[in-house]
mmCIF file of the N, C-alpha and C atoms, coordinates in Angstrom:
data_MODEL
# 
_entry.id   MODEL 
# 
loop_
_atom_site.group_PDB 
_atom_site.id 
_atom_site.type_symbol 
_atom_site.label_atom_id 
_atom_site.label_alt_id 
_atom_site.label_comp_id 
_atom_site.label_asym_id 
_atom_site.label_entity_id 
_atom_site.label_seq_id 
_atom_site.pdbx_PDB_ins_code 
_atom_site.Cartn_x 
_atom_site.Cartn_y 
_atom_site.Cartn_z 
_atom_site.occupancy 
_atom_site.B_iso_or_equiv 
_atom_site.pdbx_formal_charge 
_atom_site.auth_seq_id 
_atom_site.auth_comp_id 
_atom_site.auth_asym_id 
_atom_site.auth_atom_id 
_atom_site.pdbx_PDB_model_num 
ATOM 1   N N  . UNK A 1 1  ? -25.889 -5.929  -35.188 1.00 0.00 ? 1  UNK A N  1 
ATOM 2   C CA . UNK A 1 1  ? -27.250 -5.477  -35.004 1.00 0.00 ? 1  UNK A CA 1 
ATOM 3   C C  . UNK A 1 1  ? -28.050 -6.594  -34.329 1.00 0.00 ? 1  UNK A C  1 
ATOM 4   N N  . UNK A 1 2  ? -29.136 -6.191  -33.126 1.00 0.00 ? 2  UNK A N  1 
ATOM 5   C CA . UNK A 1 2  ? -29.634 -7.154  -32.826 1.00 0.00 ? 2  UNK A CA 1 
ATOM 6   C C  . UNK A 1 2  ? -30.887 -7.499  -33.620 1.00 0.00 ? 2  UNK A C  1 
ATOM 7   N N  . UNK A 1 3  ? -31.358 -8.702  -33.509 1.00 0.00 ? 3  UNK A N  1 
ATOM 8   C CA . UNK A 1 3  ? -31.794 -9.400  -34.114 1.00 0.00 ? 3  UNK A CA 1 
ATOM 9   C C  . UNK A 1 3  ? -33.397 -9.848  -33.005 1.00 0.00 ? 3  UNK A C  1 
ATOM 10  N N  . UNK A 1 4  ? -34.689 -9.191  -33.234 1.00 0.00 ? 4  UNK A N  1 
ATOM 11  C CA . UNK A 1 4  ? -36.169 -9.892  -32.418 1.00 0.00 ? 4  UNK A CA 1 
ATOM 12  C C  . UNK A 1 4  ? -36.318 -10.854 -33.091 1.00 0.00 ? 4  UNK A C  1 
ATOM 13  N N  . UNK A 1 5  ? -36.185 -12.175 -32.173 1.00 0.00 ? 5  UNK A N  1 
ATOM 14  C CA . UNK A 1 5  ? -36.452 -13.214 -32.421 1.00 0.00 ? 5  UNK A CA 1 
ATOM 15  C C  . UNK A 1 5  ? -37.696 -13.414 -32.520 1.00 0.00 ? 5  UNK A C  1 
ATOM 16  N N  . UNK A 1 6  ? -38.641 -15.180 -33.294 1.00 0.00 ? 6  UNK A N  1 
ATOM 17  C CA . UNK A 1 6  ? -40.016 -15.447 -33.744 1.00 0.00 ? 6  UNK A CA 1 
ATOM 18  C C  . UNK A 1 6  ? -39.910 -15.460 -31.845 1.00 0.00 ? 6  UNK A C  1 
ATOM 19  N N  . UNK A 1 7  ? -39.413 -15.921 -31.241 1.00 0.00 ? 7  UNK A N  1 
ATOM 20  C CA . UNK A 1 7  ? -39.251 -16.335 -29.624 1.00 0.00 ? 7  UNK A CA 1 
ATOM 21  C C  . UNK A 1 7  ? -40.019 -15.016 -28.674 1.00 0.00 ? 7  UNK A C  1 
ATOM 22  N N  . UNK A 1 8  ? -39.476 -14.024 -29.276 1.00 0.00 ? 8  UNK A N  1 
ATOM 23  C CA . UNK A 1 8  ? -39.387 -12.548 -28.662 1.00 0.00 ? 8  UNK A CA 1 
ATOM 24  C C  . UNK A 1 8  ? -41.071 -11.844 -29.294 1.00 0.00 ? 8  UNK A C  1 
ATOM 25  N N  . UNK A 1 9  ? -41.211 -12.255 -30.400 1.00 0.00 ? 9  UNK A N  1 
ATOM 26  C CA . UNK A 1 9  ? -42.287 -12.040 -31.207 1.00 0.00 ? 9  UNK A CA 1 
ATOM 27  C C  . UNK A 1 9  ? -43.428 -12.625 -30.305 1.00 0.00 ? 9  UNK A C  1 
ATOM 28  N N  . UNK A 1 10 ? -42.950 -13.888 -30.404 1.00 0.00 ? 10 UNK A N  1 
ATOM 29  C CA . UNK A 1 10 ? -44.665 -14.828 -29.346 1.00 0.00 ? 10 UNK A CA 1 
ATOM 30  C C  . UNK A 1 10 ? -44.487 -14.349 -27.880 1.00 0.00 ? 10 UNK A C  1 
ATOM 31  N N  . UNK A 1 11 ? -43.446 -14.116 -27.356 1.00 0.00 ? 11 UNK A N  1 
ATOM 32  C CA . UNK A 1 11 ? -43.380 -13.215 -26.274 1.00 0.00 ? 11 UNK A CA 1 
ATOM 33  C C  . UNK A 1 11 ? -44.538 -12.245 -26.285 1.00 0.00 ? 11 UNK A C  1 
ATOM 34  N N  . UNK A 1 12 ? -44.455 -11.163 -27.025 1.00 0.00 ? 12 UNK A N  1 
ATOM 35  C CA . UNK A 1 12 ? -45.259 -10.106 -27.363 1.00 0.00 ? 12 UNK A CA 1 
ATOM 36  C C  . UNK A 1 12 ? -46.399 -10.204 -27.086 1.00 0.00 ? 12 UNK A C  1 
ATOM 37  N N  . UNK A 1 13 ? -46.575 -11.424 -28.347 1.00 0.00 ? 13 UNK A N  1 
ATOM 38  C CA . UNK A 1 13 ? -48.233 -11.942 -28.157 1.00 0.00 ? 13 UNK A CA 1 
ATOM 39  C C  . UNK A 1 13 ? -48.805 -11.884 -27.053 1.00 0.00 ? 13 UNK A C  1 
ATOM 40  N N  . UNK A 1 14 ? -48.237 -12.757 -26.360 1.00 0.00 ? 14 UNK A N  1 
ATOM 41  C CA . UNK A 1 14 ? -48.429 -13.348 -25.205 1.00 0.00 ? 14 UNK A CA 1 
ATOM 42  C C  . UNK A 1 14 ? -48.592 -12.421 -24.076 1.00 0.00 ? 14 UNK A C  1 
ATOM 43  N N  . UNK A 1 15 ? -47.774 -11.234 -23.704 1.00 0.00 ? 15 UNK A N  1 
ATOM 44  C CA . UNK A 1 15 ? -48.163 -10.650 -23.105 1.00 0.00 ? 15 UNK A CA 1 
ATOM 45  C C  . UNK A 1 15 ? -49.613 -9.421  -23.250 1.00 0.00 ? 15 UNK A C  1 
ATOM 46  N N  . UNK A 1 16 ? -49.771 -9.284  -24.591 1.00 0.00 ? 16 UNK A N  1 
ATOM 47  C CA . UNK A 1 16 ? -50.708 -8.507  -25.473 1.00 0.00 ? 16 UNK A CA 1 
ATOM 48  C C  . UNK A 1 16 ? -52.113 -8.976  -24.957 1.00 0.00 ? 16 UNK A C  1 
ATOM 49  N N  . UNK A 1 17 ? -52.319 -10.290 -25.286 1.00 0.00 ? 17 UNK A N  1 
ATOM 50  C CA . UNK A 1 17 ? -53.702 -11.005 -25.163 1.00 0.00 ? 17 UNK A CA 1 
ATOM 51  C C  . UNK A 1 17 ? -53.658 -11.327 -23.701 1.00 0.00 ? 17 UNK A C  1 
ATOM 52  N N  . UNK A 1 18 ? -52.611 -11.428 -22.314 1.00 0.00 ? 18 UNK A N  1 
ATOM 53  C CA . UNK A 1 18 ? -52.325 -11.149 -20.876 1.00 0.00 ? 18 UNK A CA 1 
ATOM 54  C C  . UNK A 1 18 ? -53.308 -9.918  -20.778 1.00 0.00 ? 18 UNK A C  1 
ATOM 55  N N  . UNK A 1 19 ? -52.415 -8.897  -21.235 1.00 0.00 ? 19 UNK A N  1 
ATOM 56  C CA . UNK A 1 19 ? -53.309 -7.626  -20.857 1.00 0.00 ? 19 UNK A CA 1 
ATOM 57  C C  . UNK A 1 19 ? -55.154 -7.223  -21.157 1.00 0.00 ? 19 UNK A C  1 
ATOM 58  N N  . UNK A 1 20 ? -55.405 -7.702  -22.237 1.00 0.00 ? 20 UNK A N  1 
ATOM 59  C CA . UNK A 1 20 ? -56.376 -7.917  -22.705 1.00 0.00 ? 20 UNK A CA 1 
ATOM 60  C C  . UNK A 1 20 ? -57.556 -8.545  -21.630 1.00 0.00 ? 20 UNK A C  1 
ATOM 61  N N  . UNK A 1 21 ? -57.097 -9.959  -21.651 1.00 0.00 ? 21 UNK A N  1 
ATOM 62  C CA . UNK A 1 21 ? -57.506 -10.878 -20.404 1.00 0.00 ? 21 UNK A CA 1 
ATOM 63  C C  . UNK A 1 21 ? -57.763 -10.103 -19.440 1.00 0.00 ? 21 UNK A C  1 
ATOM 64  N N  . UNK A 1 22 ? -56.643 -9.267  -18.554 1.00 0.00 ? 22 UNK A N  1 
ATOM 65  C CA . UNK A 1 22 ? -56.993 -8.651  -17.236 1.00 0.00 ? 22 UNK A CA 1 
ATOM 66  C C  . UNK A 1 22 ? -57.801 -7.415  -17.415 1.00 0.00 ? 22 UNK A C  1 
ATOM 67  N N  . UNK A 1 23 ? -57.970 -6.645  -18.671 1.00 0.00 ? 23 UNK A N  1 
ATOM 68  C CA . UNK A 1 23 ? -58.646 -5.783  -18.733 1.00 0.00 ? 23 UNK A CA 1 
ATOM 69  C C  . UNK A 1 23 ? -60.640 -6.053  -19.065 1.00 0.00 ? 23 UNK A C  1 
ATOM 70  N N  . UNK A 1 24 ? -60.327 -7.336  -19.626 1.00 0.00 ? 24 UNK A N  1 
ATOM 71  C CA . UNK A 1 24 ? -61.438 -7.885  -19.976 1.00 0.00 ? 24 UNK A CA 1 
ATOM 72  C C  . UNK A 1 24 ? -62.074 -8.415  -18.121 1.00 0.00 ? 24 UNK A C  1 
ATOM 73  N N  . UNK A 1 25 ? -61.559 -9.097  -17.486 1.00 0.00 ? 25 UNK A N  1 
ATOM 74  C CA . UNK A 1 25 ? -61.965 -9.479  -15.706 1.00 0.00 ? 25 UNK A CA 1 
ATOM 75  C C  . UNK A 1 25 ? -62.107 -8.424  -14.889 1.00 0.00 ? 25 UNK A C  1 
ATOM 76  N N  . UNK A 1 26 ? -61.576 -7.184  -15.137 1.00 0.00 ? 26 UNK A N  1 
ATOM 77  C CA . UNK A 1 26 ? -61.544 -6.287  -14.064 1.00 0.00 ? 26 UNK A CA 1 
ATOM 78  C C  . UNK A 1 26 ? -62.615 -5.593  -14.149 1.00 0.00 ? 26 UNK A C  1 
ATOM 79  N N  . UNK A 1 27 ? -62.782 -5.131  -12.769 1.00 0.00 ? 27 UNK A N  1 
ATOM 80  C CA . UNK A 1 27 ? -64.342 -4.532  -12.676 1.00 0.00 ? 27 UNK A CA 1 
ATOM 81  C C  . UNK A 1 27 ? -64.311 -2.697  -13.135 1.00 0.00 ? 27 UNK A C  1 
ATOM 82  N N  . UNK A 1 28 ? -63.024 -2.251  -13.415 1.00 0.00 ? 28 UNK A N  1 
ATOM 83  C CA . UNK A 1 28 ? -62.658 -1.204  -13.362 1.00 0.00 ? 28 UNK A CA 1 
ATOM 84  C C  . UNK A 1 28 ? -62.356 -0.819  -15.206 1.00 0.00 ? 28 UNK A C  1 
ATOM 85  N N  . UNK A 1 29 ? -63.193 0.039   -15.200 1.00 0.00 ? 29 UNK A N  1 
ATOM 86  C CA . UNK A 1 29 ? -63.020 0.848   -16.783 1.00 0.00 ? 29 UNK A CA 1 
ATOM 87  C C  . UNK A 1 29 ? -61.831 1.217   -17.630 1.00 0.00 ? 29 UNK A C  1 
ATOM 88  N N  . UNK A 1 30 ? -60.548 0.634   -17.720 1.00 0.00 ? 30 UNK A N  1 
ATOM 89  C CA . UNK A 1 30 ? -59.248 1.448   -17.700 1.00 0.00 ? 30 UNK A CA 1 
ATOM 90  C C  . UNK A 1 30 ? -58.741 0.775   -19.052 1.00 0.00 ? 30 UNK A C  1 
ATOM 91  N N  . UNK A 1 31 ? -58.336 2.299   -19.767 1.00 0.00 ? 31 UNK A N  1 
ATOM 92  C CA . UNK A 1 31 ? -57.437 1.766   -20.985 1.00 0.00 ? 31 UNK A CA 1 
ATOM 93  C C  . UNK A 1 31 ? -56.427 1.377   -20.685 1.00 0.00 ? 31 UNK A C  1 
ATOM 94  N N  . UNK A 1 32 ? -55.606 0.276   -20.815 1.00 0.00 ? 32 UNK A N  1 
ATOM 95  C CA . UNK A 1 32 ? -54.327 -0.610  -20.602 1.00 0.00 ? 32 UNK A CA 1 
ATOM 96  C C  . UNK A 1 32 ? -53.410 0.125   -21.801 1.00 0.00 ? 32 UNK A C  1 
ATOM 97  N N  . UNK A 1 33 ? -52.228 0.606   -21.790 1.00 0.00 ? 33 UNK A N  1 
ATOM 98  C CA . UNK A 1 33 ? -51.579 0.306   -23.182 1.00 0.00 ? 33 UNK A CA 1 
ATOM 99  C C  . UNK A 1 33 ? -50.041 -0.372  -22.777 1.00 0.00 ? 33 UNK A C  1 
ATOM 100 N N  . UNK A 1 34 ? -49.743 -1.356  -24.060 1.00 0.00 ? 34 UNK A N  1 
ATOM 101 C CA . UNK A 1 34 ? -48.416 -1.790  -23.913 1.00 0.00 ? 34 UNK A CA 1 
ATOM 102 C C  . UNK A 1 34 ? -47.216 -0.826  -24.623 1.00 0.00 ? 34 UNK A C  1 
ATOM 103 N N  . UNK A 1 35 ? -46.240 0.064   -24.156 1.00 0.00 ? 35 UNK A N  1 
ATOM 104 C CA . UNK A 1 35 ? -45.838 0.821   -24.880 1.00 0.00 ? 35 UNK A CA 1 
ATOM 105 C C  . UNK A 1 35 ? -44.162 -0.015  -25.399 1.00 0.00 ? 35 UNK A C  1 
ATOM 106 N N  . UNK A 1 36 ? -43.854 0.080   -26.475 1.00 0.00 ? 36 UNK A N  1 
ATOM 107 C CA . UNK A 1 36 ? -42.595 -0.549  -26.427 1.00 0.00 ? 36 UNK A CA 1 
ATOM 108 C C  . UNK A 1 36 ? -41.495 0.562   -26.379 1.00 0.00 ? 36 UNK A C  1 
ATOM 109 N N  . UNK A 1 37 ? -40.575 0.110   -25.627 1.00 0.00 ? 37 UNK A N  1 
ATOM 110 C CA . UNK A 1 37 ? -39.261 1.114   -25.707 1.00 0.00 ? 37 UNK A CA 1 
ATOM 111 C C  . UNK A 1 37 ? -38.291 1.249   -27.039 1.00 0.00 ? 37 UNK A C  1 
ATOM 112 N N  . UNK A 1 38 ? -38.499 2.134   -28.186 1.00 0.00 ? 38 UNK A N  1 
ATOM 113 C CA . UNK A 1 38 ? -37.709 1.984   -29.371 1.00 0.00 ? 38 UNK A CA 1 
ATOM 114 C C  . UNK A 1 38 ? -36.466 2.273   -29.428 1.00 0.00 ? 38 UNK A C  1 
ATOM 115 N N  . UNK A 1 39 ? -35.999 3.067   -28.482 1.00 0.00 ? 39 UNK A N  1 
ATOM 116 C CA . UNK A 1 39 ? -34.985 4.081   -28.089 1.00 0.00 ? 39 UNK A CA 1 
ATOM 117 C C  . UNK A 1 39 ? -33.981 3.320   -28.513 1.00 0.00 ? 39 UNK A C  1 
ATOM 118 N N  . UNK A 1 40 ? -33.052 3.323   -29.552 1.00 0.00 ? 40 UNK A N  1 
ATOM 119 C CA . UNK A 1 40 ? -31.528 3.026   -29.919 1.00 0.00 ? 40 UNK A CA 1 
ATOM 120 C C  . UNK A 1 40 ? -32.311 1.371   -30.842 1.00 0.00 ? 40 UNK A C  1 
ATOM 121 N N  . UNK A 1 41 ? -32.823 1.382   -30.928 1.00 0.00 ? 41 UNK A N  1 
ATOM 122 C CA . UNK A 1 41 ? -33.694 0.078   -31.552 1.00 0.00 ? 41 UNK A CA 1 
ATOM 123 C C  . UNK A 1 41 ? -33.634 0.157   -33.311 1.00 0.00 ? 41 UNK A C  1 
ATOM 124 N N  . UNK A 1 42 ? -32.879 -0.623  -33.799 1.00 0.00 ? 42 UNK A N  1 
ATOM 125 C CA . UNK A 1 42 ? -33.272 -0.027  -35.639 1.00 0.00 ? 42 UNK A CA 1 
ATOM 126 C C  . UNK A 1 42 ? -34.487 -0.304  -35.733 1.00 0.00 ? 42 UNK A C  1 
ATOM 127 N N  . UNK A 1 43 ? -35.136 0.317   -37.120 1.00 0.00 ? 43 UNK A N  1 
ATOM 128 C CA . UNK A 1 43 ? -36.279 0.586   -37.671 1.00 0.00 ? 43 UNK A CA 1 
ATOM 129 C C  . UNK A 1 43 ? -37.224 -1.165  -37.771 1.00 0.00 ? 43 UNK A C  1 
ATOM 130 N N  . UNK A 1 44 ? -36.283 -1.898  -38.061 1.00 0.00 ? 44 UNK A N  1 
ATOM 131 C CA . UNK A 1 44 ? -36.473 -3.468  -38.751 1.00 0.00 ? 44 UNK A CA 1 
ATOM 132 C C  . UNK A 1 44 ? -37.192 -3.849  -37.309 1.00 0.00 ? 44 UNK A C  1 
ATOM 133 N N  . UNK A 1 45 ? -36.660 -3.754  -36.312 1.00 0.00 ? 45 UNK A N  1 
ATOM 134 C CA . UNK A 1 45 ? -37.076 -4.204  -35.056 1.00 0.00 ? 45 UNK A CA 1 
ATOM 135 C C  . UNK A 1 45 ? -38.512 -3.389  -34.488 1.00 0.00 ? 45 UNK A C  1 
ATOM 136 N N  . UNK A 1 46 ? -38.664 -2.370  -34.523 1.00 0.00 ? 46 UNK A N  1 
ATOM 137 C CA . UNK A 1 46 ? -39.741 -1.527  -34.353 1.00 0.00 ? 46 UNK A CA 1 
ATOM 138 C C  . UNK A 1 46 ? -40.704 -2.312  -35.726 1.00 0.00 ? 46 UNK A C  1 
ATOM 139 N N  . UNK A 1 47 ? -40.439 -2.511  -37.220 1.00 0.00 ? 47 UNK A N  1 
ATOM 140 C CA . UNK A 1 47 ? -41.202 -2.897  -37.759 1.00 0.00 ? 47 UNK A CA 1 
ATOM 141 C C  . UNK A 1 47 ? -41.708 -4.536  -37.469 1.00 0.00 ? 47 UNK A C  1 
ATOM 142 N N  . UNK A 1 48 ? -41.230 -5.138  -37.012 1.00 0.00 ? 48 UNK A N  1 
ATOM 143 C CA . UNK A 1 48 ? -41.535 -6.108  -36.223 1.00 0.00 ? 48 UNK A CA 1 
ATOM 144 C C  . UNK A 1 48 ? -42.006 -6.082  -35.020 1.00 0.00 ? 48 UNK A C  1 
ATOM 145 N N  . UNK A 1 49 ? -41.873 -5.589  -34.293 1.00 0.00 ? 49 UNK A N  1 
ATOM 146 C CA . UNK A 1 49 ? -42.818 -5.408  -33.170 1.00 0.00 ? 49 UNK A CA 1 
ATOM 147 C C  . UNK A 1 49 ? -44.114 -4.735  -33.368 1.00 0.00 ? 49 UNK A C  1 
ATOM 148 N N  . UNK A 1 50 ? -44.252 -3.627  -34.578 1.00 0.00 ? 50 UNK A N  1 
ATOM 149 C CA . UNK A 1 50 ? -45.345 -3.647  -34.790 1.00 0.00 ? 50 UNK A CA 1 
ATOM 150 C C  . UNK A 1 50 ? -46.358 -4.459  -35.519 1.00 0.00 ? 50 UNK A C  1 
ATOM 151 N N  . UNK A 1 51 ? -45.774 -5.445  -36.516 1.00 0.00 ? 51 UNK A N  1 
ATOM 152 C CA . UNK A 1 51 ? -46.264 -6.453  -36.731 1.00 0.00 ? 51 UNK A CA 1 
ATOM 153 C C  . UNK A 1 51 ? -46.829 -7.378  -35.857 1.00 0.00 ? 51 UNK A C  1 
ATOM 154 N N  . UNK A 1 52 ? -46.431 -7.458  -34.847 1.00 0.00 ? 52 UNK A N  1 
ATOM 155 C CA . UNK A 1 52 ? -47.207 -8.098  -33.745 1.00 0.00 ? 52 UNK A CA 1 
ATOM 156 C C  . UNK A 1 52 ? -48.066 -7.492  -32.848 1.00 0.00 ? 52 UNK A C  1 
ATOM 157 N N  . UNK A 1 53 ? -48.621 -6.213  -33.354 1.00 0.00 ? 53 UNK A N  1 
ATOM 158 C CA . UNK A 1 53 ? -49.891 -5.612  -32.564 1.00 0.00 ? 53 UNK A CA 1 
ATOM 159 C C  . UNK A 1 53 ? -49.205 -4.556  -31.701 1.00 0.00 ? 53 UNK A C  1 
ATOM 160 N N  . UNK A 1 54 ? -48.157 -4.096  -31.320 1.00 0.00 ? 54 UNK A N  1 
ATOM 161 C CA . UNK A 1 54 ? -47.775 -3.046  -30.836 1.00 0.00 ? 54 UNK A CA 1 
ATOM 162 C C  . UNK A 1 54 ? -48.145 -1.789  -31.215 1.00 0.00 ? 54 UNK A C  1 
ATOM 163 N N  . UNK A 1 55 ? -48.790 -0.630  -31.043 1.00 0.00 ? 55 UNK A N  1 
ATOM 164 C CA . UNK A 1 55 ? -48.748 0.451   -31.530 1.00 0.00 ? 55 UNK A CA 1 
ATOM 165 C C  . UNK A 1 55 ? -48.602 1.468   -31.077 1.00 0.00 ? 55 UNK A C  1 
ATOM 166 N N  . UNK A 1 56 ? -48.182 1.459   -29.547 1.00 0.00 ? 56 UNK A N  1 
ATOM 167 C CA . UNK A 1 56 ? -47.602 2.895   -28.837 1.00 0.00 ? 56 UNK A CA 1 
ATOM 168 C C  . UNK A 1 56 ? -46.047 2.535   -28.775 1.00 0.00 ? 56 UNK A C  1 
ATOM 169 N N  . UNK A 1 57 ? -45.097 3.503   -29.206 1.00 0.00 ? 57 UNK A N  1 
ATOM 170 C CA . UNK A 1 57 ? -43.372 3.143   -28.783 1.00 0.00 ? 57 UNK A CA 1 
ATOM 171 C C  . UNK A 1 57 ? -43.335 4.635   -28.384 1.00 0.00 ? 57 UNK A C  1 
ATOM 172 N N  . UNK A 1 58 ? -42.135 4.260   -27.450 1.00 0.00 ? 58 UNK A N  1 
ATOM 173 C CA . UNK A 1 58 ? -41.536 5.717   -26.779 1.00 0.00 ? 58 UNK A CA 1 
ATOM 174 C C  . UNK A 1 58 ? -40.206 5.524   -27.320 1.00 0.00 ? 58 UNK A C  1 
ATOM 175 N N  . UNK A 1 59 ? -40.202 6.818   -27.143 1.00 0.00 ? 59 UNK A N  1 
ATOM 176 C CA . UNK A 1 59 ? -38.546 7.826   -28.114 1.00 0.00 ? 59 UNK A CA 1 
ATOM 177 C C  . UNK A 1 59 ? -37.918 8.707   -27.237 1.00 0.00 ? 59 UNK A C  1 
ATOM 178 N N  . UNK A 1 60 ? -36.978 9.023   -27.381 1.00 0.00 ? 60 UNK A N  1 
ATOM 179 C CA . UNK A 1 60 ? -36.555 9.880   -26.874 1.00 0.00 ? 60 UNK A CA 1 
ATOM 180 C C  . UNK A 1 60 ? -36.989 11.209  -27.646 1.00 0.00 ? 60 UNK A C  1 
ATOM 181 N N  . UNK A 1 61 ? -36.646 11.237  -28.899 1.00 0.00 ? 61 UNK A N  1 
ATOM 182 C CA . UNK A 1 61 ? -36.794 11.872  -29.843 1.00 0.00 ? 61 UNK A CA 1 
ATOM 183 C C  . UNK A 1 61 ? -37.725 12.005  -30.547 1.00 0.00 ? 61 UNK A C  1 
ATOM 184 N N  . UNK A 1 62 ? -38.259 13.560  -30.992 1.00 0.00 ? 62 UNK A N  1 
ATOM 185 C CA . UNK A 1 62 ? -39.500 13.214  -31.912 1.00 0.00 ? 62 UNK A CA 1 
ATOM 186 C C  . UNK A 1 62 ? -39.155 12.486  -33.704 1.00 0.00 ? 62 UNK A C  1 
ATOM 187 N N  . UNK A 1 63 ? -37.754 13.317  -33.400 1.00 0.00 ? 63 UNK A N  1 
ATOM 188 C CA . UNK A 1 63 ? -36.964 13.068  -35.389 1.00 0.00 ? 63 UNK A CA 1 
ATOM 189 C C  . UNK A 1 63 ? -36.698 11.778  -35.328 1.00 0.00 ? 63 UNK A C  1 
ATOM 190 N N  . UNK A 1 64 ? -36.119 10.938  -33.931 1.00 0.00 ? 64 UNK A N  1 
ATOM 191 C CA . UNK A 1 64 ? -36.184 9.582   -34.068 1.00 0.00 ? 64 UNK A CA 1 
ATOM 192 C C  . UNK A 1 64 ? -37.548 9.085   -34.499 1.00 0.00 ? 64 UNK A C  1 
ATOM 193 N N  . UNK A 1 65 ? -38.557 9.038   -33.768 1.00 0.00 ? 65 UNK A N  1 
ATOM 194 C CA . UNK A 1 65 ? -39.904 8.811   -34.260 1.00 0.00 ? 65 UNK A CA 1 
ATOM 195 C C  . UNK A 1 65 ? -40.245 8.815   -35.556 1.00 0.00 ? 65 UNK A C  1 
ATOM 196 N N  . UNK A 1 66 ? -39.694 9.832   -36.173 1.00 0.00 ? 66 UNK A N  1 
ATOM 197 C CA . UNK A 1 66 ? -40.207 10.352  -37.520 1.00 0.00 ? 66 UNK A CA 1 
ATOM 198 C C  . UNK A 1 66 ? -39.373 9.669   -38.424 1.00 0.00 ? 66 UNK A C  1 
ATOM 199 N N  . UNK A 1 67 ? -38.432 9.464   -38.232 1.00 0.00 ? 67 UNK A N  1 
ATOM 200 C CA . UNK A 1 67 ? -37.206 9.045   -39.393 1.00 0.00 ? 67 UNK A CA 1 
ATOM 201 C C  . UNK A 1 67 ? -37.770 6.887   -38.930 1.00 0.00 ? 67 UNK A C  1 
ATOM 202 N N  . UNK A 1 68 ? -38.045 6.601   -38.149 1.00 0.00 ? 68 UNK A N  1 
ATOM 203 C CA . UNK A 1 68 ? -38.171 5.027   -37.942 1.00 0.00 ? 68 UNK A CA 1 
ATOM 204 C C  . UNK A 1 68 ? -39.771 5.028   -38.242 1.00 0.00 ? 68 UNK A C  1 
ATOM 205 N N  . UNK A 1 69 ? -40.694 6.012   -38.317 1.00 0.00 ? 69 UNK A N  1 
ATOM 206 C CA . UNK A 1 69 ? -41.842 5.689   -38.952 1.00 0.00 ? 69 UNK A CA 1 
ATOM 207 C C  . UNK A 1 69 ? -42.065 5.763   -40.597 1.00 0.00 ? 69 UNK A C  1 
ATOM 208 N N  . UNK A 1 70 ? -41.115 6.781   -41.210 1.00 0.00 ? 70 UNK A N  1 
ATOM 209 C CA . UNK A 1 70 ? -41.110 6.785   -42.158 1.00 0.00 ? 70 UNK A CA 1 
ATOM 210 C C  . UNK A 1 70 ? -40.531 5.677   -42.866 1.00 0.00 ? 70 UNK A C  1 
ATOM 211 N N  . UNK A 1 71 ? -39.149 4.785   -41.926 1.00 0.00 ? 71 UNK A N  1 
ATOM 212 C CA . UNK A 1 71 ? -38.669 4.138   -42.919 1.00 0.00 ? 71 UNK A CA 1 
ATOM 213 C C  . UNK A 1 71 ? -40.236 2.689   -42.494 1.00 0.00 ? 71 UNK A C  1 
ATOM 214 N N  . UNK A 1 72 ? -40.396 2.370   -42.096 1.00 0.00 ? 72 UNK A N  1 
ATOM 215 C CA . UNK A 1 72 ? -40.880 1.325   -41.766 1.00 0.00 ? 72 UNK A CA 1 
ATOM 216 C C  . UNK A 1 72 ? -42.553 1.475   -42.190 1.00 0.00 ? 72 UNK A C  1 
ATOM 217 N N  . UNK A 1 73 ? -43.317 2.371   -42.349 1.00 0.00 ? 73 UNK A N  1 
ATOM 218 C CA . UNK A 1 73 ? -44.723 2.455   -42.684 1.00 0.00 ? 73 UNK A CA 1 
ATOM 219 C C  . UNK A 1 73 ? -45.702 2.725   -41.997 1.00 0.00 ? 73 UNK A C  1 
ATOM 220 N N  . UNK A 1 74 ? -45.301 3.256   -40.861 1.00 0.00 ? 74 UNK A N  1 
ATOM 221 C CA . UNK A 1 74 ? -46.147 3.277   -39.396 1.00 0.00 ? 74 UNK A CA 1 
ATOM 222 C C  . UNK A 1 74 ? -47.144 4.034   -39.577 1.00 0.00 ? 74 UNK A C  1 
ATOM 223 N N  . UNK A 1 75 ? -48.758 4.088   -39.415 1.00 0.00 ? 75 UNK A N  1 
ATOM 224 C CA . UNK A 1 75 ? -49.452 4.471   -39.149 1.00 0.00 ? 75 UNK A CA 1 
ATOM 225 C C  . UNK A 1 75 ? -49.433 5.190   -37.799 1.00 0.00 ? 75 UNK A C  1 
ATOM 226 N N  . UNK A 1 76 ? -48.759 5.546   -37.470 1.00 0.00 ? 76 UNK A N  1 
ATOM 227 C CA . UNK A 1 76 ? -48.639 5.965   -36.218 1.00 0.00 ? 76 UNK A CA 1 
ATOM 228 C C  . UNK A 1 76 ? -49.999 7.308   -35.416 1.00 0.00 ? 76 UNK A C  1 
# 
């Protein structure tokens, strides 16, 4: 099983408060979102990435969705 590193985590960050930044300079009104790809991803990893401020993921599946929000706590 793979394993999101603290490495992969400040990654996140980092690009999170990026987007932020450019949405904050631009002269243009636009919701930004960062979506993460969950697809084949265990639950542990999705719950970690949402720990770091993520809150849109794409699925293939809606039952995937449902079965990795339930195990993990997602407000989704």
């Amino acid at each position: 099983m793979e394993k999101l590193t603290s490495a992969a985590a400040s990654t996140v960050k980092t690009v999170l408060k990026n987007i932020q930044s450019a949405v904050t300079k631009s002269k243009f009104n636009q919701d930004v979102r960062l979506v993460a790809v969950s697809k084949t991803k265990p639950s542990e990893q999705v719950k970690e990435l949402y720990d770091t401020g993520i809150r849109h993921f794409g699925e293939n599946y809606v039952e995937e969705l449902v079965e990795k929000s339930a195990q993990v706590s997602l407000d989704l």
